[in-house]
Backbone as CSV, one residue per row, in Angstrom:
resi,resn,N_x,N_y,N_z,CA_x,CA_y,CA_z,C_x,C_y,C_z
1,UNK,65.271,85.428,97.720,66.328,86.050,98.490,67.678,85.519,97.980
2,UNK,68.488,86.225,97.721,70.033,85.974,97.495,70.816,85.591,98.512
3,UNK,71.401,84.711,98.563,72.757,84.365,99.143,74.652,84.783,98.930
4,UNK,75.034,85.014,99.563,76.492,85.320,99.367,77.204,84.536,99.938
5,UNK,78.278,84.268,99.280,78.980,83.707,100.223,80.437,83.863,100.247
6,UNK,80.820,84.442,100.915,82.543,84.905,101.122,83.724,83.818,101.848
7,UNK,84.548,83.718,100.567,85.342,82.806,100.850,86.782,84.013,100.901
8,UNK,87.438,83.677,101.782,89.027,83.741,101.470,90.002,83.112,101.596
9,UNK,90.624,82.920,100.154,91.789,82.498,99.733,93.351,83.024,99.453
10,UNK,94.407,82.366,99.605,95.568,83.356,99.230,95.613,83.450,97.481
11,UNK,95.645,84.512,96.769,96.403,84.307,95.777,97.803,83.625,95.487
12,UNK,98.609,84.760,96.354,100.330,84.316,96.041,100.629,84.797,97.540
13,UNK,101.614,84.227,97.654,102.987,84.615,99.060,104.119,85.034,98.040
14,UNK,104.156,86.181,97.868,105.918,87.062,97.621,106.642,87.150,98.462
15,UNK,108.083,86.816,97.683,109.306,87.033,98.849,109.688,88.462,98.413
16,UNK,109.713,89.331,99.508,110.359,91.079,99.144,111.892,90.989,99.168
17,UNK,112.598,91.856,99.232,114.008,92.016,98.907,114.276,93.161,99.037
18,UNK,114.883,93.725,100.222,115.184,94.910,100.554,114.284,95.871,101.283
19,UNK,113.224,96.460,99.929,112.011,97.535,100.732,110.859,96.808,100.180
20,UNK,109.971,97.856,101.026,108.793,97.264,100.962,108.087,98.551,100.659
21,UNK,107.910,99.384,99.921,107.512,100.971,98.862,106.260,100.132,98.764
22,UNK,105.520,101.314,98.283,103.825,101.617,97.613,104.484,100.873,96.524
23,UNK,105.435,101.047,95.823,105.840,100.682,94.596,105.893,99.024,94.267
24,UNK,107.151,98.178,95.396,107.316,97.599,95.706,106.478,96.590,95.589
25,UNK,105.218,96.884,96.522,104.189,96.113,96.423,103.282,95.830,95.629
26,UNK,102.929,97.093,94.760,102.182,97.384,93.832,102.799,96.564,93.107
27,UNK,104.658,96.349,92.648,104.814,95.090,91.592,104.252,93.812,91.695
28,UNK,104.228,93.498,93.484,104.280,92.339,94.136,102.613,92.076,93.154
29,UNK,101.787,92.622,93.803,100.245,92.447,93.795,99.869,92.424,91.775
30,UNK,100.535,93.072,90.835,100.544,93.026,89.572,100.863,91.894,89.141
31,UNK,102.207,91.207,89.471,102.743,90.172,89.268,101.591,89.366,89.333
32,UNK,101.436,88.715,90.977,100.096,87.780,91.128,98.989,87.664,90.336
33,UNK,98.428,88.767,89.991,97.596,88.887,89.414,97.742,87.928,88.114
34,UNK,98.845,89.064,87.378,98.740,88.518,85.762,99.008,87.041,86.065
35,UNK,100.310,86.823,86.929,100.662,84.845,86.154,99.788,84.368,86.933
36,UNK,98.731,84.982,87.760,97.122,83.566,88.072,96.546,84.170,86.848
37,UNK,96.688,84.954,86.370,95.856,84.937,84.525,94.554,85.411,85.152
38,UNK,94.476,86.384,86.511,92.842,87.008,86.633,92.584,88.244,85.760
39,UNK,91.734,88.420,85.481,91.005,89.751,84.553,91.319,91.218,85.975
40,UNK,91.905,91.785,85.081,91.899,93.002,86.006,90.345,93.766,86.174
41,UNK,89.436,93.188,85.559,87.917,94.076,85.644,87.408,93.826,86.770
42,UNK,88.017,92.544,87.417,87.195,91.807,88.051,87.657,92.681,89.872
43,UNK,89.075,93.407,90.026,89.046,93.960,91.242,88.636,95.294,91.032
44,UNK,87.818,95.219,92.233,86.698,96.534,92.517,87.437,96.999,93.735
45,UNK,87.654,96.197,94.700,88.024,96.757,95.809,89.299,96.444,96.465
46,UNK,89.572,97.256,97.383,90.691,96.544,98.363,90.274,97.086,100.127
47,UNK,90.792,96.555,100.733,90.986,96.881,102.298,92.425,96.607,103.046
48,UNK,92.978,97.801,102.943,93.887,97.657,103.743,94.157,98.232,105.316
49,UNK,95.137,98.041,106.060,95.366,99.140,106.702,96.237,100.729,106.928
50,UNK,96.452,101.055,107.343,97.209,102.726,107.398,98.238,102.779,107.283
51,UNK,98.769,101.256,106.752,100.291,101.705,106.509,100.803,102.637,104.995
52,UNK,101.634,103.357,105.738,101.881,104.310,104.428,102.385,103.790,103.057
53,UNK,103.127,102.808,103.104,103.003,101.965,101.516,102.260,101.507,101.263
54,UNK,100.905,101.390,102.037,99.679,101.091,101.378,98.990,102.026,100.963
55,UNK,98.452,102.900,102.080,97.684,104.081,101.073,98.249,105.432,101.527
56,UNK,99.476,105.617,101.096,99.843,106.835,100.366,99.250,107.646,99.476
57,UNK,98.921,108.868,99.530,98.026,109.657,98.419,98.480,109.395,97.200
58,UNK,99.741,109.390,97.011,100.898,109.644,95.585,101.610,108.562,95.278
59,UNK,101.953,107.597,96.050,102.774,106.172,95.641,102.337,105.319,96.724
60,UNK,101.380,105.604,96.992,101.366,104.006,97.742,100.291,103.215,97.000
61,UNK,100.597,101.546,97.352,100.103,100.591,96.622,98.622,100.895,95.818
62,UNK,97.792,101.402,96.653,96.053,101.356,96.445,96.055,102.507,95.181
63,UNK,96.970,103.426,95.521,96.895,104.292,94.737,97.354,104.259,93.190
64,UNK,98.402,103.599,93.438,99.208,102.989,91.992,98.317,101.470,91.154
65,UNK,97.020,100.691,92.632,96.415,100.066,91.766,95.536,100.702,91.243
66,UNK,95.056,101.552,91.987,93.452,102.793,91.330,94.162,103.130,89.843
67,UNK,95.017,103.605,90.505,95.912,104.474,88.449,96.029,103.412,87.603
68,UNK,96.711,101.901,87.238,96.427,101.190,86.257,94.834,100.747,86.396
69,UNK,94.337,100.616,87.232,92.938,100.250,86.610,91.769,101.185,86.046
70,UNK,92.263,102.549,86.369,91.454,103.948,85.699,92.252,103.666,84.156
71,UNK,93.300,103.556,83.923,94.404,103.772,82.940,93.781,102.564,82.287
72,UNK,93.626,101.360,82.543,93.180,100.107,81.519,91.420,100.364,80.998
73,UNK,90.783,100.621,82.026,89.589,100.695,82.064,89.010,101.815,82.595
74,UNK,88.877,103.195,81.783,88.379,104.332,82.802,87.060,104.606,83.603
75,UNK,86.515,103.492,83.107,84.702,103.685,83.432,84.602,102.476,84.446
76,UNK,85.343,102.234,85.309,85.621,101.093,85.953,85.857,101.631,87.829
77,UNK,84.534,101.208,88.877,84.990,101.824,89.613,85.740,100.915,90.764
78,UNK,86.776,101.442,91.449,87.873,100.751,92.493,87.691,101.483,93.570
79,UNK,86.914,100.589,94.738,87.159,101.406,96.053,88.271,100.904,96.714
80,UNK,88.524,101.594,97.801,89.535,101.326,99.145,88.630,101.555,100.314
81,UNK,89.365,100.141,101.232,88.201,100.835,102.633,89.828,100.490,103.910
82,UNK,89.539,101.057,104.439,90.447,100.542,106.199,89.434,99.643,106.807
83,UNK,90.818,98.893,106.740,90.140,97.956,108.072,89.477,98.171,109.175
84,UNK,88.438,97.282,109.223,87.275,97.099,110.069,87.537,97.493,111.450
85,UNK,88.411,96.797,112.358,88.505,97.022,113.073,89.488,98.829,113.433
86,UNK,90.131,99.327,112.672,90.728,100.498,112.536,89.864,101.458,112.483
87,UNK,88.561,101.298,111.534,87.382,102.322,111.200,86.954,102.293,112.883
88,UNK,86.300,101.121,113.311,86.324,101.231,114.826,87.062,102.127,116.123
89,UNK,88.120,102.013,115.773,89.098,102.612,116.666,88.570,104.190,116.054
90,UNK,88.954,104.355,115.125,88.550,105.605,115.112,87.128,106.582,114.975
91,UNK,86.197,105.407,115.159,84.517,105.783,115.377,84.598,106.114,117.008
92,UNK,85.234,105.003,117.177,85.589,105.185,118.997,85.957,106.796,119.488
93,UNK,86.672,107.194,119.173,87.930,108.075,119.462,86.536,109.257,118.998
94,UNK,85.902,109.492,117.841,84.946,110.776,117.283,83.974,110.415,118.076
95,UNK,83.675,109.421,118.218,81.675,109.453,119.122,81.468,109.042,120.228
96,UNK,83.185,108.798,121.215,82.510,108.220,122.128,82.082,107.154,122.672
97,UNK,82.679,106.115,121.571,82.387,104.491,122.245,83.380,103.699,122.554
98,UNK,84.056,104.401,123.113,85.059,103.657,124.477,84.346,102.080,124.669
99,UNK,83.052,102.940,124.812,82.308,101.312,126.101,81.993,100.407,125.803
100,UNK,81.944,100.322,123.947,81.254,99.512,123.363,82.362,98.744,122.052
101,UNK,83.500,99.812,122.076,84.586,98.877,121.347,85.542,98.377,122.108
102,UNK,85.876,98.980,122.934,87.162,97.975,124.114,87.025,97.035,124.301
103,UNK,85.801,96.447,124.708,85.350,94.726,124.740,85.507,94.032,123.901
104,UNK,85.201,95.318,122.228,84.883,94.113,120.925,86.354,93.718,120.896
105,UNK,87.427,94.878,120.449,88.411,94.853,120.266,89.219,93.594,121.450
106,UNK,89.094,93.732,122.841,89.820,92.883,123.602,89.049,91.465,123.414
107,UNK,87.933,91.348,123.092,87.324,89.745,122.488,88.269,88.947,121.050
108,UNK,88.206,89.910,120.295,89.162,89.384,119.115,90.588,89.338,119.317
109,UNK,91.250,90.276,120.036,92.543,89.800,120.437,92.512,88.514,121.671
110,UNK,91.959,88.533,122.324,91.886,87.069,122.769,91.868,86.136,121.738
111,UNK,90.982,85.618,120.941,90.635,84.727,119.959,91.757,84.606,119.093
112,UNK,92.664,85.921,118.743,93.559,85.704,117.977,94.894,85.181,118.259
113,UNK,94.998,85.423,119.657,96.156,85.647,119.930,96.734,84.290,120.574
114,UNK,95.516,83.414,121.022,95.539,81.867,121.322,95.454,80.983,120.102
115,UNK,96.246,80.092,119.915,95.887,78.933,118.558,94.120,78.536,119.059
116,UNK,94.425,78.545,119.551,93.039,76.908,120.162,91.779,78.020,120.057
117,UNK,91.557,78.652,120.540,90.784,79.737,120.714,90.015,79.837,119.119
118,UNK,91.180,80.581,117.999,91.155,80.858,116.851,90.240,80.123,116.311
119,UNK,91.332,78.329,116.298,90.805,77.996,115.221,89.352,77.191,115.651
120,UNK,89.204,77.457,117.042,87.165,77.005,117.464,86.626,77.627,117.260
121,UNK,87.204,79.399,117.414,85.924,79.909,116.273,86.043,80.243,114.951
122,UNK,86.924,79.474,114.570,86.839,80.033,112.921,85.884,78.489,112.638
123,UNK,85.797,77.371,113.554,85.284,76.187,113.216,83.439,76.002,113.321
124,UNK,83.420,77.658,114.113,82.155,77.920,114.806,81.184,78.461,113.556
């Protein structure tokens, strides 16, 4: 049996200046990349949320990373997903589970929204 194990780390903290564009960011997230010296083969995916400089059909970030990484590597595949809890909200809203995400959703904003809370269960 295989094991996984998911760590997350920051790459970089950018300071913006002015706007914050699909564009914008897309420099931000290029930048990081190259001066940590990672292989662009190596991102497959991203998850963001619905903000429109993120996934814009035509200039927003996900989209402008999909285009250099089709453009470097065309046989190379890059998904996008929405956030977890957002896909929720809107599974909610199509099927009907009011009853079964309001709790999840008001459990994690508790947890988040207290220091102490957080970091016992991130310790959990």
């Amino acid at each position: 049996m295989r094991t996984f194990v998911f760590t997350k780390e920051w790459l970089s903290l950018e300071t913006m200046k002015n706007t914050t564009t699909g564009q914008d960011l897309y420099e931000c997230v290029v930048n990081a990349i190259e001066e940590s010296a990672l292989s662009w083969d190596k991102l497959t995916s991203i998850t963001t949320d619905g903000a429109r400089a993120l996934r814009g059909k035509n200039v927003g970030m996900v989209k402008l990373l999909g285009n250099k990484i089709k453009k470097d590597n065309p046989n190379q595949a890059f998904l996008s997903f929405h956030c977890i809890l957002h896909q929720e909200f809107f599974c909610k809203s199509g099927l009907n589970l009011k009853h079964v995400v309001d709790p999840l959703v008001s459990v994690v904003n508790t947890i988040r929204a207290r220091a102490l809370n957080h970091r016992q269960f991130k310790s959990f």
